[in-house]
KOLKOLTOR-557994 format. One record per atom (N, C-alpha, C): y, z, x. Coordinates in pm, whole numbers, padded with zeros to 5 digits, always signed. Layout:
% KOLKOLTOR-557994
YZX ...
END
This chain:
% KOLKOLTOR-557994
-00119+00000+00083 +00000+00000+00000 +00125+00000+00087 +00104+00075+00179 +00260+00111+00294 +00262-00017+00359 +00178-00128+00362 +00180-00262+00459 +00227-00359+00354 +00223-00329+00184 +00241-00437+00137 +00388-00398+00135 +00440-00293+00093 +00629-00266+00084 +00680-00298+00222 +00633-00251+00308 +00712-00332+00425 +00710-00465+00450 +00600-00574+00407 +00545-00697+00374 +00640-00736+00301 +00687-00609+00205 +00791-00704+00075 +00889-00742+00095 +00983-00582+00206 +01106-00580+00224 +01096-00691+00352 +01038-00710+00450 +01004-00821+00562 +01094-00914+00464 +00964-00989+00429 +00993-01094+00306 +01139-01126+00219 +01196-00973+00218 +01298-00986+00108 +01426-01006+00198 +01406-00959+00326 +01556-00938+00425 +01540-01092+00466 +01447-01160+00533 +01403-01261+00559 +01459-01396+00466 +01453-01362+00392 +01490-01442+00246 +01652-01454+00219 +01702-01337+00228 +01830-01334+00256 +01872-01363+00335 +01842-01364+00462 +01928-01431+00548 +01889-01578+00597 +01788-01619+00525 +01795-01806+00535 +01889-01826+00420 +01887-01760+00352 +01992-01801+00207 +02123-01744+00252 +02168-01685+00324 +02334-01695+00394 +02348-01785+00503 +02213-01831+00630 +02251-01924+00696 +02259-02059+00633 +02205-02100+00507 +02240-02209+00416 +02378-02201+00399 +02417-02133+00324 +02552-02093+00251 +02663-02104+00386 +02615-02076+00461 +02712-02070+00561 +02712-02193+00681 +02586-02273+00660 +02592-02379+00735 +02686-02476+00586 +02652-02481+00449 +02746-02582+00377 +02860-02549+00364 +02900-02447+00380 +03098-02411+00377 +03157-02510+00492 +03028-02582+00566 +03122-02666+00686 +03045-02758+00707 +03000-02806+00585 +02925-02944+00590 +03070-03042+00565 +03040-03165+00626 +03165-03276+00602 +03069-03344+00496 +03185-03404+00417 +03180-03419+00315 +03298-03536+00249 +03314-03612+00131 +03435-03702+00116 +03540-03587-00002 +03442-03494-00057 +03542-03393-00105 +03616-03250-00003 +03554-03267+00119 +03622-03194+00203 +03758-03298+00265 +03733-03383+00277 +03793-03498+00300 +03976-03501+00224 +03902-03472+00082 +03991-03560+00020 +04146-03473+00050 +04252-03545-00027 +04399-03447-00012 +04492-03567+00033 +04602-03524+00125 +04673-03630+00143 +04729-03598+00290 +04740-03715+00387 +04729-03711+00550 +04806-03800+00582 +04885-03774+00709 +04983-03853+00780 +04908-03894+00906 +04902-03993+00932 +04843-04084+01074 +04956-04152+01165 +04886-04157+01208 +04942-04307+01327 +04820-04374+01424 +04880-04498+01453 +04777-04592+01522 +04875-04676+01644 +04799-04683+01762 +04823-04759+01849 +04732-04850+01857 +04747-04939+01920 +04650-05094+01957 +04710-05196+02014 +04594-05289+02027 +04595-05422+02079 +04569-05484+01923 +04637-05656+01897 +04522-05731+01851 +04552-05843+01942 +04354-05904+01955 +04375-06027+02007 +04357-06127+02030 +04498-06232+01945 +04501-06291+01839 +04485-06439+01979 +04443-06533+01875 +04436-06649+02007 +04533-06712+02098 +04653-06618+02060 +04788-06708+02124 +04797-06600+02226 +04768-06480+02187 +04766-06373+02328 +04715-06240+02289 +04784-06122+02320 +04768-05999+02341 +04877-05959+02243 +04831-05846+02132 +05029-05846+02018 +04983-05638+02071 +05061-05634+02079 +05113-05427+02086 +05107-05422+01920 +05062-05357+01887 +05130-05290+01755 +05119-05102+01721 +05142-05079+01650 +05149-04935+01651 +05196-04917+01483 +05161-04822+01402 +05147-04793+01242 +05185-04641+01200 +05266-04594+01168 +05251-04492+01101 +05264-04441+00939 +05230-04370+00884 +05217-04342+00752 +05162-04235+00687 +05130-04270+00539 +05038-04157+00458 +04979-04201+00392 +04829-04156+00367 +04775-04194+00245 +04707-04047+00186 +04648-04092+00070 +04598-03970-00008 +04426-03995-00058 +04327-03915-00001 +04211-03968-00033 +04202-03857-00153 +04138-03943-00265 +04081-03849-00368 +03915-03811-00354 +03891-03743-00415 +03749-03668-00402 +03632-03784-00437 +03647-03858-00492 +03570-04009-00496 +03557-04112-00375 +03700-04079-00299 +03684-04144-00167 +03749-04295-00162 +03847-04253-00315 +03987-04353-00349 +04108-04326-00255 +04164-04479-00169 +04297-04436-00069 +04364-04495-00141 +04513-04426-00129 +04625-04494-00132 +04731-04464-00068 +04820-04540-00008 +04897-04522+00079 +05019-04561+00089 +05107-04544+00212 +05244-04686+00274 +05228-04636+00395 +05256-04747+00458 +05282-04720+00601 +05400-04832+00657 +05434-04801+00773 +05537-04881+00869 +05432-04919+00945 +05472-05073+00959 +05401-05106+01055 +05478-05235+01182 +05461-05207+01289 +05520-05263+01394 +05430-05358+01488 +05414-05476+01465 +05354-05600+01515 +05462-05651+01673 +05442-05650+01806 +05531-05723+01886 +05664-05695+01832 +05724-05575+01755 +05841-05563+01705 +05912-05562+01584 +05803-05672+01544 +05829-05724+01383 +05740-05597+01330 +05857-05565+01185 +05809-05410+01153 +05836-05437+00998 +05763-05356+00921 +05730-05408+00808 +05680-05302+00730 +05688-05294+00553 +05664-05149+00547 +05571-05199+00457 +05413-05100+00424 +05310-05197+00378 +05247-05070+00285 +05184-05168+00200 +05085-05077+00108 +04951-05112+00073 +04881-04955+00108 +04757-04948+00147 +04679-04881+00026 +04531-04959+00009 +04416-04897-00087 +04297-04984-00042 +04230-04871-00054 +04095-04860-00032 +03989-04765-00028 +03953-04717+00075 +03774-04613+00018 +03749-04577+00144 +03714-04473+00129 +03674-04399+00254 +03560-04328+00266 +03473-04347+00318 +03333-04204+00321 +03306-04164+00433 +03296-04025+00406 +03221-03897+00494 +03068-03880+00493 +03010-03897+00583 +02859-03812+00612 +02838-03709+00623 +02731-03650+00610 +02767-03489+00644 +02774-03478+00812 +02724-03586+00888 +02722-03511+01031 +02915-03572+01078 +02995-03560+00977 +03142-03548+00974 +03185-03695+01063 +03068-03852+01024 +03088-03991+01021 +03152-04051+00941 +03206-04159+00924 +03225-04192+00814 +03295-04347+00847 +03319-04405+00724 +03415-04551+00734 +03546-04538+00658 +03653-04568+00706 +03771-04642+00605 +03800-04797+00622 +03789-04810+00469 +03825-04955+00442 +03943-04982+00342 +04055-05041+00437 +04152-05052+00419 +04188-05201+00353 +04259-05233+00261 +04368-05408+00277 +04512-05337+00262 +04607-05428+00329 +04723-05413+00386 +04807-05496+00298 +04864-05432+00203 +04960-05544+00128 +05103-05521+00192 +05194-05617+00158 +05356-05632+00175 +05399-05563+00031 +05507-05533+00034 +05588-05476-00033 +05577-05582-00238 +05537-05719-00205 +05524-05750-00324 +05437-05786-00353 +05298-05705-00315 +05165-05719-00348 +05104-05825-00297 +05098-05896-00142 +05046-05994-00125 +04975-05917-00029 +04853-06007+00005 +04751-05904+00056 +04758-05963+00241 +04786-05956+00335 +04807-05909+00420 +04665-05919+00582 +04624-05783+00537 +04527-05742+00625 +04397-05683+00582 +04285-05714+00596 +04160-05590+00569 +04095-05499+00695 +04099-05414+00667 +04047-05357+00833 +03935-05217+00775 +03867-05262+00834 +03750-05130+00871 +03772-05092+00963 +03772-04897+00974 +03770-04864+01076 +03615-04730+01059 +03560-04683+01180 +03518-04637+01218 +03561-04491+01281 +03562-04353+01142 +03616-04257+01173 +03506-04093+01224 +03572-04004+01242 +03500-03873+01277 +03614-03803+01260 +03583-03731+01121 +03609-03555+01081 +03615-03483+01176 +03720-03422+01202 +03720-03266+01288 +03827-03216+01248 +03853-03053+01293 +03891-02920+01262 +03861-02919+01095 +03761-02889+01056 +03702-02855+00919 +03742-02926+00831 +03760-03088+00846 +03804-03176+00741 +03941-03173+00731 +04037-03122+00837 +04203-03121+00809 +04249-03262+00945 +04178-03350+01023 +04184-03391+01125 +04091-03520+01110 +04156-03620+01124 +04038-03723+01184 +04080-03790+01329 +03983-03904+01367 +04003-03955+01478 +03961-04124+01428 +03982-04219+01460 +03924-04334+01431 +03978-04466+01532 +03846-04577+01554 +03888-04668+01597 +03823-04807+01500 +03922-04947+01533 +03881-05055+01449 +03732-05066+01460 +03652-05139+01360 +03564-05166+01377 +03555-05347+01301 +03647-05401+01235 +03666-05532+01200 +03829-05538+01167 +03873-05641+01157 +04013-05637+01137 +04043-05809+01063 +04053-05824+00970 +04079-05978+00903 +04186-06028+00822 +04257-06107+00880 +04397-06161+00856 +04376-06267+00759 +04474-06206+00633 +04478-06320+00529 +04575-06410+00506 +04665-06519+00476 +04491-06560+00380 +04444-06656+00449 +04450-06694+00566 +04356-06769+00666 +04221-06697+00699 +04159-06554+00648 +04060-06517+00634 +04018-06494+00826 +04082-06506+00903 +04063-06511+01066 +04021-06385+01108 +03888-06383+01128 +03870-06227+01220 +03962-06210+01321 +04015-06078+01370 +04072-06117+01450 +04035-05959+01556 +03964-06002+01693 +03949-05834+01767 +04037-05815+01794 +04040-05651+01752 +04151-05545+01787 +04130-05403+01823 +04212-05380+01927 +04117-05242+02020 +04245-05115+01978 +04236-05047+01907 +04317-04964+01853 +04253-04827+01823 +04348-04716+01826 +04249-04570+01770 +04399-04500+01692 +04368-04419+01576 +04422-04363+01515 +04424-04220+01539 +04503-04124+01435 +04506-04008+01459 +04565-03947+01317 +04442-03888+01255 +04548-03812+01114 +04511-03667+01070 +04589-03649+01032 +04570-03493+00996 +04653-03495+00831 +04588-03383+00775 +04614-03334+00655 +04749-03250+00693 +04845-03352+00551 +04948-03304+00536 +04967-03168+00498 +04903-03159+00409 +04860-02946+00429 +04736-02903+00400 +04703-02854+00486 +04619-02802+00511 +04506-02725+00445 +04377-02780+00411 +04287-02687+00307 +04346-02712+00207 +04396-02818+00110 +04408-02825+00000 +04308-02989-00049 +04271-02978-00156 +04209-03098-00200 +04045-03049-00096 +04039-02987-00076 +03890-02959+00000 +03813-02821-00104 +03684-02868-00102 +03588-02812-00181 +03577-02685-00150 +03549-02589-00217 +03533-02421-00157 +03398-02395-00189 
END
């Protein structure tokens, strides 16, 4: 009898604490609802386009919703030529804090511009990303075009729009 209550309580402490290292490994699982909220970036790069080498550089905001809906504006600066643009598209998180954004780039009167995938990674608990291009296609000549660029965004404030 004295081997099965210690057998039980074994069992019962045991039990509890895989069920808090759960609980406590998902409070920091990445996720597209840890994700979501609204974030200011910027981007440096190359593109390069067949006539040469163009500098450009982007800054802005967009707002991911918990579905992993973007919307945005940004400034954007091509060789100088600067331009203020609006952005939608979709974004997803993995849990090992991977993910894609897929962007198109309109002008100010809805003409569509640019599509770009990029290739991102979640850090400081979903308030931070990091990302570089992973396709980039110029419309409406449809022209892939390589471009070696990396971003940088963070949540405009902090821990809000993230899951508890």
């Amino acid at each position: 009898m004295k081997h099965h209550i210690v057998r039980t309580i074994a069992l019962a402490v045991l039990s509890l604490g895989l069920a808090a290292t759960a609980s406590a490994k998902d409070d920091h699982a990445c996720s597209i609802a840890r994700a979501g909220g609204a974030w200011g970036y910027s981007v440096q790069g190359t593109f390069l386009l067949p006539a040469g080498a163009v500098p450009v550089a982007f800054v802005g905001t967009f707002t991911v919703d918990t579905a992993g809906n973007v919307f945005g504006t940004q400034t954007s600066n091509a060789a100088g030529a600067v331009s203020k643009d609006v952005l939608r598209g979709t974004m997803t998180v993995n849990s090992d804090c991977t993910g894609t954004f897929t962007v198109d780039i309109y002008d100010q009167s809805e003409t569509l511009l640019r599509s770009a995938v990029w290739a991102v990674v979640v850090i400081d608990d979903g308030n931070e990303s990091r990302g570089t291009f992973e396709s980039l296609v110029v419309w409406p000549s449809g022209m892939h075009v390589p471009a070696i660029a990396i971003s940088n965004a963070k949540k405009v404030f902090r821990n809000r729009g993230q899951e508890q």
